[in-house]
KOLZAMAR-305876 format. One record per atom (N, C-alpha, C): chain; x negated, y, z; residue in one letter; atom name. Coordinates in steps of 0.02 Angstrom, whole numbers, plus 50000, padded with zeros to 5 digits. Example, Ala and Ser with C-alpha at 12.3 -4.5 7.8 and 13.67 -1.06 7.14 Angstrom:
A_49340_49716_50390_A_N
A_49385_49775_50390_A_CA
A_49340_49835_50390_A_C
A_49358_49888_50354_S_N
A_49316_49947_50357_S_CA
A_49355_50002_50394_S_C
END
This chain:
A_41068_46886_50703_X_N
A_41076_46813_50695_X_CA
A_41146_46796_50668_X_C
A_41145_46744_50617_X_N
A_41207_46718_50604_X_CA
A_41245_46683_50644_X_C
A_41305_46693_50652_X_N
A_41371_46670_50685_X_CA
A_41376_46572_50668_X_C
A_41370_46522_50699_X_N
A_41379_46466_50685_X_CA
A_41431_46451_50641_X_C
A_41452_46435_50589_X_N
A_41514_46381_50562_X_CA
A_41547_46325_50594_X_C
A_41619_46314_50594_X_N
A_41643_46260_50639_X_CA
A_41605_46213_50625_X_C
A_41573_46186_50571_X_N
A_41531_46097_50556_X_CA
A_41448_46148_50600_X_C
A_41418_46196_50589_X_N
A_41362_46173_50611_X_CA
A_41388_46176_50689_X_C
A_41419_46224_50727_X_N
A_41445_46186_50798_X_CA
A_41457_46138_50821_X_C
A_41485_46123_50772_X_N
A_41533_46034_50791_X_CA
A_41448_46004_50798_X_C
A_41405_45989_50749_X_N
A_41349_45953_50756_X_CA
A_41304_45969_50810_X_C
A_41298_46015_50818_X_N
A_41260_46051_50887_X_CA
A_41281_46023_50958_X_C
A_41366_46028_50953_X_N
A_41373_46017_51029_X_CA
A_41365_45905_51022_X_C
A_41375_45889_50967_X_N
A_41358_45836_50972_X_CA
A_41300_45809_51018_X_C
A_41275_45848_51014_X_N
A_41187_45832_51050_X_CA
A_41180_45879_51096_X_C
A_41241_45883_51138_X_N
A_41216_45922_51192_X_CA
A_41290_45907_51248_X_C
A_41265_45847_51269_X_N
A_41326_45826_51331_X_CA
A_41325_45868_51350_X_C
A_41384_45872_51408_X_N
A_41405_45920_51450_X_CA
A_41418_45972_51422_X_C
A_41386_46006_51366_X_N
A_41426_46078_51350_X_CA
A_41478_46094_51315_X_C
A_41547_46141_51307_X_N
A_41592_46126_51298_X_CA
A_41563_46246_51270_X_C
A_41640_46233_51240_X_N
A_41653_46305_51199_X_CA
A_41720_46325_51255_X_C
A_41698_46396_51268_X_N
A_41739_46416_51316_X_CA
A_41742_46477_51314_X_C
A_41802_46503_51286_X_N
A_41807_46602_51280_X_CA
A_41766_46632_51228_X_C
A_41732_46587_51195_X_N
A_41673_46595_51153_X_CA
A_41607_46578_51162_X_C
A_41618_46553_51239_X_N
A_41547_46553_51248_X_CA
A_41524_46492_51237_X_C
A_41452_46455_51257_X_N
A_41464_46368_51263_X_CA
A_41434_46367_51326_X_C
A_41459_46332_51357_X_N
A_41469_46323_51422_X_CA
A_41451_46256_51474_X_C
A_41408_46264_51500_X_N
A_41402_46191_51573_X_CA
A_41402_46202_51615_X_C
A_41416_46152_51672_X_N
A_41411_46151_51748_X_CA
A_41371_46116_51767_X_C
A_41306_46136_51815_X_N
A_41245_46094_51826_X_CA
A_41265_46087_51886_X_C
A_41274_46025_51923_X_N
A_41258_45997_52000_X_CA
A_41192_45993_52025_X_C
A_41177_46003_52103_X_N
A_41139_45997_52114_X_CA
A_41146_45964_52183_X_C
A_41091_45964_52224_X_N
A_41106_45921_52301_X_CA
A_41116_45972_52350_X_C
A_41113_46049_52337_X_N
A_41101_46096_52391_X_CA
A_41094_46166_52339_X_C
A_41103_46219_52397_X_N
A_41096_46284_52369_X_CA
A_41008_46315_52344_X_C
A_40988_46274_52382_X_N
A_40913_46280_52359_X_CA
A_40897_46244_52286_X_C
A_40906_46208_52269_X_N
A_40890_46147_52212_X_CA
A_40932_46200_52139_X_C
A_40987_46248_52153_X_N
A_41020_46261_52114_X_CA
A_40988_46310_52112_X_C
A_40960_46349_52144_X_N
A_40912_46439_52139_X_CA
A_40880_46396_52109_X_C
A_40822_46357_52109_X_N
A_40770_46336_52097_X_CA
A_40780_46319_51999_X_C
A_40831_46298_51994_X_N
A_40845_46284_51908_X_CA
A_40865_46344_51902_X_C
A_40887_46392_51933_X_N
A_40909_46458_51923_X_CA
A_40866_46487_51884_X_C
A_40814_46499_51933_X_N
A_40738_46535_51923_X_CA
A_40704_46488_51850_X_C
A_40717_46437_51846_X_N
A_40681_46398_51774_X_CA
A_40723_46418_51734_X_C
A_40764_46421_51717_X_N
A_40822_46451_51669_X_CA
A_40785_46534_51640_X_C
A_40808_46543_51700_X_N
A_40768_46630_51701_X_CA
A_40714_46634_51662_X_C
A_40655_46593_51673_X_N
A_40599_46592_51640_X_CA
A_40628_46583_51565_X_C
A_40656_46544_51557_X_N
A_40667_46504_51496_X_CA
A_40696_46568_51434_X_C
A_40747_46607_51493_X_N
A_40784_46676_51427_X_CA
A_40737_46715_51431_X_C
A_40687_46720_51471_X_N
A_40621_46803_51480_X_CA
A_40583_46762_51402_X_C
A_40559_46675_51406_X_N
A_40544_46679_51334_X_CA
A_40568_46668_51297_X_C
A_40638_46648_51295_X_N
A_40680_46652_51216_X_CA
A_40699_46726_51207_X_C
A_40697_46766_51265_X_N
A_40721_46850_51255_X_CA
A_40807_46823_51225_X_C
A_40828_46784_51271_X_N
A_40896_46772_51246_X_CA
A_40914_46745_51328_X_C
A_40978_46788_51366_X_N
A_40981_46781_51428_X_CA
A_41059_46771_51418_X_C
A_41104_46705_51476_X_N
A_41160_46699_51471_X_CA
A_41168_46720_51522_X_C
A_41248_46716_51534_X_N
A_41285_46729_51607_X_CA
A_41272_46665_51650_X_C
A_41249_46684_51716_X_N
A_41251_46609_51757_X_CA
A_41282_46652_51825_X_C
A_41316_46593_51834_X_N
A_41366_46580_51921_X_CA
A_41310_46542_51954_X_C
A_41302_46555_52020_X_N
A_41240_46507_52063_X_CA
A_41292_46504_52112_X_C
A_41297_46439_52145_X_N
A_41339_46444_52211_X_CA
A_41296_46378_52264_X_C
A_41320_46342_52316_X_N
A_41290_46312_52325_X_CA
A_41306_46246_52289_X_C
A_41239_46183_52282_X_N
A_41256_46154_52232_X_CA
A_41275_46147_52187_X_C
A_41279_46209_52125_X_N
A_41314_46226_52079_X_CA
A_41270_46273_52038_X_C
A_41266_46263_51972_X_N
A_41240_46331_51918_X_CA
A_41279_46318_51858_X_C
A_41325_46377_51846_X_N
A_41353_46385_51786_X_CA
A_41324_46451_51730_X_C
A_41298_46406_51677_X_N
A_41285_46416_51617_X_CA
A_41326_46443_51570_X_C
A_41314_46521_51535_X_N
A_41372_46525_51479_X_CA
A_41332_46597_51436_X_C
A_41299_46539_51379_X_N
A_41278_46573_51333_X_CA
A_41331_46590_51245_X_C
A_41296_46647_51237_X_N
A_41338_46681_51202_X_CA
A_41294_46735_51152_X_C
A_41297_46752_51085_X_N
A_41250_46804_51060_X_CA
A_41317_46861_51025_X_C
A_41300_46915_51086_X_N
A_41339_46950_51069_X_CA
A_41337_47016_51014_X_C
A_41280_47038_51000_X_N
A_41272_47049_50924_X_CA
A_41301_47013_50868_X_C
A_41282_46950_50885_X_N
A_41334_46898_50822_X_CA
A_41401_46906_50834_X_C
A_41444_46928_50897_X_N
A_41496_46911_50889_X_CA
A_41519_46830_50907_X_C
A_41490_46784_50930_X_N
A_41508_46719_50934_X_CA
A_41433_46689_50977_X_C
A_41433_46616_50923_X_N
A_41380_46583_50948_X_CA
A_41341_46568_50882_X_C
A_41278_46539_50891_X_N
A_41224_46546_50849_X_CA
A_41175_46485_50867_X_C
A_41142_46481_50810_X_N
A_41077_46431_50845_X_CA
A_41053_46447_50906_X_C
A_41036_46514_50930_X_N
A_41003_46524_50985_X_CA
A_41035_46486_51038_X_C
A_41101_46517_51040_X_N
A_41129_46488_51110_X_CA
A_41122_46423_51116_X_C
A_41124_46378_51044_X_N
A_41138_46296_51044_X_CA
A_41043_46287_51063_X_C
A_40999_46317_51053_X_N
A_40944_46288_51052_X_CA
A_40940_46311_51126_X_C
A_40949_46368_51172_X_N
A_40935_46393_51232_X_CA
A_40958_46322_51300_X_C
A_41022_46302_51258_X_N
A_41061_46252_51292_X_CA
A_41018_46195_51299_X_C
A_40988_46187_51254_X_N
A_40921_46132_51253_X_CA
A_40887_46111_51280_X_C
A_40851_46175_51277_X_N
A_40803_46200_51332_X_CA
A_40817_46201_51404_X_C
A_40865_46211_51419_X_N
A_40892_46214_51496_X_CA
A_40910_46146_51518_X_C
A_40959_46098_51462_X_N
A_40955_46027_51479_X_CA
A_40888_45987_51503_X_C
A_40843_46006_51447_X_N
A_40782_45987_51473_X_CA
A_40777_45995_51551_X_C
A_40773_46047_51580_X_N
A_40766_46063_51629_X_CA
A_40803_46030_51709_X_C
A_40839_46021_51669_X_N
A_40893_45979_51719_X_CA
A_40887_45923_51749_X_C
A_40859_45887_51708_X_N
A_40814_45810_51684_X_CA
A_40769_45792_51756_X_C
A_40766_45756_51783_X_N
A_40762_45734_51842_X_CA
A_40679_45705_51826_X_C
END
């Protein structure tokens, strides 16, 4: 996969509050009400990279899931990660 360009990034993270570029990666912090509520988007996430076959780093703590996708074949970031991010916002969505 191709490596993003600063303009198609810049447009990507446009449409995707909360995520921010960090070490390379792009990066969010999901709140939740409890340590249960945060496994629980854990485990949907999970599902989500078994079918994109594209899996990030996540922190689970209580009330807390941190997100940090990255395509490291590319070397950077890529559509995938910006579209994976998507997908997981979705998820978030109350």
């Amino acid at each position: 996969p191709a490596r993003l360009d600063d303009a198609a990034l810049q447009a990507a993270l446009a449409s995707l509050p909360g995520w921010e570029v960090v070490d390379g990666a792009l990066q969010k912090n999901f709140r939740f009400d409890d340590f249960d509520a945060a496994m629980a988007f854990a485990t949907r996430v999970a599902d989500v990279a078994r079918a994109e076959d594209h899996h990030p780093d996540m922190t689970v703590g209580w009330g807390r899931c941190m997100l940090r996708w990255s395509t490291h074949d590319a070397g950077g970031l890529t559509a995938r990660d910006t579209r994976c991010a998507g997908l997981v916002d979705a998820l978030a969505r109350p």
